[in-house]
C-alpha distance (Angstrom), angle and dihedral (degrees) to the residues before:
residue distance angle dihedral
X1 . . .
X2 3.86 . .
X3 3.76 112.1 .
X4 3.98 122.8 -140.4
X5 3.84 85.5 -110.5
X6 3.82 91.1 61.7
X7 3.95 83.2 65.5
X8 3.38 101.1 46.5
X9 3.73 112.2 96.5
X10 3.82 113.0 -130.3
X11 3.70 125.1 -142.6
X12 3.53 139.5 146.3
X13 4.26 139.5 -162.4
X14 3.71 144.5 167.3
X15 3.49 134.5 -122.0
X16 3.72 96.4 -128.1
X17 3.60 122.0 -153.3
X18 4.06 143.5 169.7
X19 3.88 135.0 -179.4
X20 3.92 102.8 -103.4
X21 3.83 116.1 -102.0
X22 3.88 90.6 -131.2
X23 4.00 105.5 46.0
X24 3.63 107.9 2.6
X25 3.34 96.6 -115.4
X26 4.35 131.2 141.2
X27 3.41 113.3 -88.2
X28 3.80 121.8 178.7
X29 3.77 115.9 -158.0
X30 3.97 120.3 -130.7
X31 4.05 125.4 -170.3
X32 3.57 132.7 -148.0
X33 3.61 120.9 -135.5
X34 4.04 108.0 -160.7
X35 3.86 81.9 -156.5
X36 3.71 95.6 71.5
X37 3.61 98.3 11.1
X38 3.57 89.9 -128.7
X39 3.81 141.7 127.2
X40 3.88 118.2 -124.6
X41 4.10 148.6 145.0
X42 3.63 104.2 -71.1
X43 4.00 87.4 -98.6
X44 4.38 129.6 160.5
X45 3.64 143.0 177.7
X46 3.63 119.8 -96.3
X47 3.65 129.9 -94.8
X48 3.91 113.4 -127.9
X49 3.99 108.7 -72.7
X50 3.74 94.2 -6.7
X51 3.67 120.3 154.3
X52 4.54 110.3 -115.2
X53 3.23 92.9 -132.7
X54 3.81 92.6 54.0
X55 3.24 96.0 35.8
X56 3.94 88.2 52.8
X57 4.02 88.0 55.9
X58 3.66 100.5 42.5
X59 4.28 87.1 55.2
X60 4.13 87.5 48.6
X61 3.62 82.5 52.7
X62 3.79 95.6 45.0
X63 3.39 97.6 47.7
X64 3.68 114.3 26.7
X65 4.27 88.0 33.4
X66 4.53 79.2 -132.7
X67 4.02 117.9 125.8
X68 3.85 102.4 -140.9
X69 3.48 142.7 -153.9
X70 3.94 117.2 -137.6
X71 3.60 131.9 -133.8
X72 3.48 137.7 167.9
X73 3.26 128.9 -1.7
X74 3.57 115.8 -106.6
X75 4.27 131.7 -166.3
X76 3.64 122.9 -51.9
X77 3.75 107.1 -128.7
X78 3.55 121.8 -154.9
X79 3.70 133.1 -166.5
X80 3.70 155.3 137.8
X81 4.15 114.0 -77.9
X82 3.68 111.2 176.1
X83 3.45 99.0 -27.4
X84 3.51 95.9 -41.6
X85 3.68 133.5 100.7
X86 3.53 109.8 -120.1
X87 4.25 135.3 -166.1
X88 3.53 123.6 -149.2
X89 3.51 117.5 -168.2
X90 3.80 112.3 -165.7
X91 4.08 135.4 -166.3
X92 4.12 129.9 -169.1
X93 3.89 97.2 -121.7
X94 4.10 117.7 178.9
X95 3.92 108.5 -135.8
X96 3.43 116.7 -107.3
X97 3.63 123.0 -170.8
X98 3.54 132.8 -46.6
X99 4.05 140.6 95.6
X100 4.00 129.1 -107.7
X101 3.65 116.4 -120.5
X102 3.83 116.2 -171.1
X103 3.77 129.9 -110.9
X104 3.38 164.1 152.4
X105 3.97 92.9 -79.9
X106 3.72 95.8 36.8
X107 3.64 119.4 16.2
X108 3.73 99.1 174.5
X109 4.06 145.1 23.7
X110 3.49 134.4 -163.7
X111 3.65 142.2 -178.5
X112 3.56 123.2 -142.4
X113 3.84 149.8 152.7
X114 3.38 128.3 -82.3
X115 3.61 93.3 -103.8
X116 3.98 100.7 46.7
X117 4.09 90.0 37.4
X118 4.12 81.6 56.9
X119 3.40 89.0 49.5
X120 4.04 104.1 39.9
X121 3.91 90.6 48.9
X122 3.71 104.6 105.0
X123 4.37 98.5 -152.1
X124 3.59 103.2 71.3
X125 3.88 76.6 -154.4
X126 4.23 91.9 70.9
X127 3.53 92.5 54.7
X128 3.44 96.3 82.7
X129 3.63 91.3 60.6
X130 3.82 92.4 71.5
X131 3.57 85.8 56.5
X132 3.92 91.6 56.2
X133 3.65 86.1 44.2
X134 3.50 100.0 51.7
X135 3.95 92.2 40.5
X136 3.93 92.9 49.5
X137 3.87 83.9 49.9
X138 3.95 88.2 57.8
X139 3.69 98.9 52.8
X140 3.91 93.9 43.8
Protein backbone atom coordinates (compact mmCIF):
# COMPACT_ATOMS: atom_id res chain seq x y z
CA UNK A 1 0.00 0.00 0.00
CA UNK A 2 1.56 3.34 -1.15
CA UNK A 3 0.92 6.12 1.30
CA UNK A 4 0.05 9.83 0.17
CA UNK A 5 3.52 10.73 1.54
CA UNK A 6 5.20 8.41 -1.00
CA UNK A 7 3.75 10.99 -3.61
CA UNK A 8 4.63 13.93 -2.19
CA UNK A 9 7.81 15.29 -3.60
CA UNK A 10 10.32 16.31 -0.90
CA UNK A 11 12.55 19.25 -1.09
CA UNK A 12 14.00 21.66 1.05
CA UNK A 13 15.85 25.49 0.84
CA UNK A 14 17.01 28.40 2.83
CA UNK A 15 16.28 31.82 2.81
CA UNK A 16 19.81 32.99 2.62
CA UNK A 17 20.83 36.20 3.89
CA UNK A 18 24.06 38.50 4.76
CA UNK A 19 24.59 42.05 6.21
CA UNK A 20 25.52 44.16 3.03
CA UNK A 21 29.23 44.97 2.57
CA UNK A 22 28.38 48.70 1.94
CA UNK A 23 25.78 49.70 4.80
CA UNK A 24 25.33 46.81 6.96
CA UNK A 25 22.10 46.31 6.25
CA UNK A 26 19.83 42.64 5.69
CA UNK A 27 19.87 41.51 2.47
CA UNK A 28 18.10 38.31 1.45
CA UNK A 29 19.34 36.68 -1.71
CA UNK A 30 16.77 35.58 -4.53
CA UNK A 31 17.66 33.32 -7.77
CA UNK A 32 16.38 33.25 -11.11
CA UNK A 33 15.63 30.11 -12.73
CA UNK A 34 15.48 30.77 -16.72
CA UNK A 35 13.28 27.60 -16.61
CA UNK A 36 10.37 29.22 -15.00
CA UNK A 37 11.43 32.65 -15.35
CA UNK A 38 10.83 33.18 -11.87
CA UNK A 39 12.52 34.48 -8.70
CA UNK A 40 12.67 32.14 -5.62
CA UNK A 41 14.71 30.81 -2.32
CA UNK A 42 17.46 28.89 -3.69
CA UNK A 43 15.29 25.61 -2.99
CA UNK A 44 15.66 21.60 -4.71
CA UNK A 45 14.26 18.25 -4.58
CA UNK A 46 15.85 15.71 -2.52
CA UNK A 47 18.31 13.17 -3.42
CA UNK A 48 17.28 9.56 -2.34
CA UNK A 49 17.63 9.26 1.62
CA UNK A 50 19.22 12.63 2.01
CA UNK A 51 18.93 14.46 5.18
CA UNK A 52 16.54 18.28 4.58
CA UNK A 53 18.70 20.07 6.18
CA UNK A 54 21.58 18.87 3.99
CA UNK A 55 19.87 18.71 1.24
CA UNK A 56 18.74 22.42 1.86
CA UNK A 57 22.63 23.43 2.03
CA UNK A 58 23.95 21.47 -0.76
CA UNK A 59 21.03 23.42 -3.22
CA UNK A 60 22.29 26.99 -1.58
CA UNK A 61 25.54 25.78 -2.64
CA UNK A 62 24.41 24.64 -6.07
CA UNK A 63 22.71 27.45 -6.93
CA UNK A 64 23.91 30.51 -5.28
CA UNK A 65 27.84 28.86 -5.41
CA UNK A 66 27.66 30.28 -1.11
CA UNK A 67 28.46 27.61 1.79
CA UNK A 68 25.88 28.54 4.50
CA UNK A 69 25.30 28.41 7.93
CA UNK A 70 21.69 27.37 9.10
CA UNK A 71 19.47 28.77 11.57
CA UNK A 72 16.13 28.46 12.50
CA UNK A 73 13.80 26.62 11.17
CA UNK A 74 11.34 28.36 9.25
CA UNK A 75 7.53 27.16 7.75
CA UNK A 76 7.05 24.14 5.78
CA UNK A 77 5.18 25.13 2.68
CA UNK A 78 3.18 22.81 0.89
CA UNK A 79 1.63 22.88 -2.47
CA UNK A 80 0.65 21.47 -5.74
CA UNK A 81 3.75 21.27 -8.50
CA UNK A 82 2.66 19.64 -11.62
CA UNK A 83 0.16 17.65 -10.34
CA UNK A 84 1.91 16.67 -7.46
CA UNK A 85 1.81 17.75 -3.94
CA UNK A 86 4.97 18.98 -2.98
CA UNK A 87 6.85 19.90 0.72
CA UNK A 88 9.29 22.44 1.09
CA UNK A 89 11.08 22.52 4.10
CA UNK A 90 12.96 25.79 4.57
CA UNK A 91 15.92 27.11 7.06
CA UNK A 92 17.33 30.93 7.69
CA UNK A 93 21.03 30.25 6.72
CA UNK A 94 23.65 33.41 6.85
CA UNK A 95 25.88 33.31 3.63
CA UNK A 96 29.15 32.35 4.03
CA UNK A 97 31.63 32.60 1.40
CA UNK A 98 31.60 31.71 -2.03
CA UNK A 99 30.93 33.33 -5.68
CA UNK A 100 27.83 32.79 -8.15
CA UNK A 101 28.59 31.44 -11.45
CA UNK A 102 25.71 31.43 -13.98
CA UNK A 103 23.79 28.54 -15.45
CA UNK A 104 21.40 26.59 -16.83
CA UNK A 105 19.55 26.06 -13.35
CA UNK A 106 20.16 29.50 -12.07
CA UNK A 107 21.18 32.11 -14.39
CA UNK A 108 21.13 35.02 -12.06
CA UNK A 109 21.36 36.19 -8.18
CA UNK A 110 20.55 39.11 -6.45
CA UNK A 111 20.62 40.61 -3.12
CA UNK A 112 18.04 42.72 -1.88
CA UNK A 113 16.07 44.16 1.09
CA UNK A 114 13.49 42.76 2.76
CA UNK A 115 11.04 44.87 1.16
CA UNK A 116 12.19 44.57 -2.64
CA UNK A 117 13.12 40.63 -2.05
CA UNK A 118 9.16 40.50 -0.90
CA UNK A 119 8.34 42.13 -3.77
CA UNK A 120 10.73 40.48 -6.57
CA UNK A 121 9.71 36.89 -5.38
CA UNK A 122 7.39 35.67 -7.99
CA UNK A 123 5.02 32.95 -5.52
CA UNK A 124 3.10 35.17 -3.46
CA UNK A 125 3.30 31.93 -1.34
CA UNK A 126 7.42 32.53 -0.56
CA UNK A 127 6.86 35.76 0.74
CA UNK A 128 5.97 34.75 3.91
CA UNK A 129 9.21 33.19 4.41
CA UNK A 130 10.98 36.57 4.67
CA UNK A 131 8.69 37.26 7.32
CA UNK A 132 9.81 34.06 9.28
CA UNK A 133 13.23 35.04 8.44
CA UNK A 134 13.19 38.36 9.55
CA UNK A 135 11.12 37.42 12.78
CA UNK A 136 13.54 34.46 13.70
CA UNK A 137 16.31 37.12 13.20
CA UNK A 138 14.55 39.30 15.98
CA UNK A 139 14.35 36.78 18.65
CA UNK A 140 18.00 35.50 18.08
Amino acid sequence: MTHANDLTVQAAGCVLWRRSPVDGELEICLVHRPKYDDWSHPKGKLKRDEDHLAGALREVAEETGHSARPGARLPTLRYLANGRPKEVRYWAAEAGPGTFTPGTEVDRLLWLSPTAARNRLTQPRDRSLVDALLESLRLA
